[in-house]
matplotlib code that plots the C-alpha trace (Angstrom):
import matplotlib.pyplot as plt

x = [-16.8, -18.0, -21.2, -20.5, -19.8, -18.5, -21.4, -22.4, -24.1, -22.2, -25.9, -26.1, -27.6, -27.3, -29.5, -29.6, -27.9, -28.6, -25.1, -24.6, -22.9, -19.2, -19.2, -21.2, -19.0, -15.9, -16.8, -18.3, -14.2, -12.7, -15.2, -16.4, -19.8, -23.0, -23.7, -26.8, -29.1, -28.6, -26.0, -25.7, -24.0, -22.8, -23.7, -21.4, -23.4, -23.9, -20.0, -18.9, -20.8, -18.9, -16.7, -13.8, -13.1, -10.5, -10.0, -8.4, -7.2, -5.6, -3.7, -2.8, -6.0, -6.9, -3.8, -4.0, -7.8, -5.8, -3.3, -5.8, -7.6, -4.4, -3.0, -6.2, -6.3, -10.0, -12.8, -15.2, -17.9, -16.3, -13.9, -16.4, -13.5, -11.9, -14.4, -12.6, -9.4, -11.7, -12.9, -11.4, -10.4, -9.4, -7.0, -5.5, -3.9, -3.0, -0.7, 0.7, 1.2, 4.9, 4.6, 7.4, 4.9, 2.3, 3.7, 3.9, 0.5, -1.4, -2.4, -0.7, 0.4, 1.8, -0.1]
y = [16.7, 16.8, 14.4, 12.6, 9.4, 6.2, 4.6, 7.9, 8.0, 10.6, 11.5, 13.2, 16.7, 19.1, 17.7, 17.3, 14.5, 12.8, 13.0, 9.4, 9.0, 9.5, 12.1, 14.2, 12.9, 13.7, 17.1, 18.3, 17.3, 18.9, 22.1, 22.3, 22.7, 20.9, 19.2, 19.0, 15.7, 16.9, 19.3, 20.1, 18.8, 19.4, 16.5, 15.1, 15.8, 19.8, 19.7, 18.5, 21.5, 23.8, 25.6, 25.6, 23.5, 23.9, 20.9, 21.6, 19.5, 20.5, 18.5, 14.8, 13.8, 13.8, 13.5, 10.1, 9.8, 12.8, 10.9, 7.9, 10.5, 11.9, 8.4, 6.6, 5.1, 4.8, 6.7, 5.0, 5.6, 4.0, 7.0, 9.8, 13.0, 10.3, 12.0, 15.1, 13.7, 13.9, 17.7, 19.5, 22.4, 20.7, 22.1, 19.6, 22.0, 19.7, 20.7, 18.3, 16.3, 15.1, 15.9, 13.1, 11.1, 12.5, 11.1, 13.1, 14.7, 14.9, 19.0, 19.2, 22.3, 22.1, 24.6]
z = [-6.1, -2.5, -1.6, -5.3, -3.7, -5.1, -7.4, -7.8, -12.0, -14.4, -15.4, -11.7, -11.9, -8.3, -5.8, -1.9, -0.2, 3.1, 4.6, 6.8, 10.4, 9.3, 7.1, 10.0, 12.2, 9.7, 9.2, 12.6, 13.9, 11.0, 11.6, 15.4, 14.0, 13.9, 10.4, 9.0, 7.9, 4.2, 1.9, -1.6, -4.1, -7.6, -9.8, -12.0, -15.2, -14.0, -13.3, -16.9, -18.6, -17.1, -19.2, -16.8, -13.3, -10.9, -9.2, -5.6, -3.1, 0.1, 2.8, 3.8, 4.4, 0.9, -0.8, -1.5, -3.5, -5.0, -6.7, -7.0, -9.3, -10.8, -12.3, -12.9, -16.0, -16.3, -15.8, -13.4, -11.5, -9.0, -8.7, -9.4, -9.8, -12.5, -14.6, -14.5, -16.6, -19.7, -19.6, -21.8, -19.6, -16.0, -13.8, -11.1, -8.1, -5.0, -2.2, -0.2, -3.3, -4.5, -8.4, -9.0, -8.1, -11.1, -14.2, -17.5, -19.5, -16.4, -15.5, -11.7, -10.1, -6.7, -4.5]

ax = plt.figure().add_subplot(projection="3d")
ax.plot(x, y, z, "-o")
ax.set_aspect("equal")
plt.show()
């Protein structure tokens, strides 16, 4: 779901994306690397016709939009992985995550 930010359309195909100040900023600390102006994304529409998605999440840093995603009730643009609780074949994995906190019916494996 990288570079599908909130707002982001569900019609969304792959495309390049200008990435702003933080997330260069984000990712240059994370990585120790420059970051470029722009970076690829999968759109949301080109993700849905897959025929299989893994969904993983790794760490604290994330582990909160994680469970955000995990017990949303709707599916909103908003909150562009929501989309993901509606394909048919979705696998959640987080780590880092506390699976008491994922309530029943929702695909979580504890990495």
């Amino acid at each position: 779901m990288g570079f599908n930010f909130p707002g982001v359309s569900f019609d969304s195909v792959s495309r390049l994306v200008r990435l702003n100040g933080n997330i260069k900023k984000v990712n240059k600390k994370l990585t120790g690397f420059e970051i470029p102006e722009y970076g690829v994304t999968i759109g949301i529409k080109t993700e849905m016709e897959s025929k299989e998605i893994v969904f993983i999440v790794s760490g604290k840093r994330k582990a909160e939009i994680f469970k955000k995603v995990i017990m949303s009730k709707k599916v909103t643009p908003k909150l562009p992985a929501s989309v993901l609780k509606i394909h048919p074949n979705c696998h959640f994995i987080g780590s880092g995550q506390n699976p008491a906190e994922v309530p029943r019916g929702n695909r979580l494996r504890r990495g």
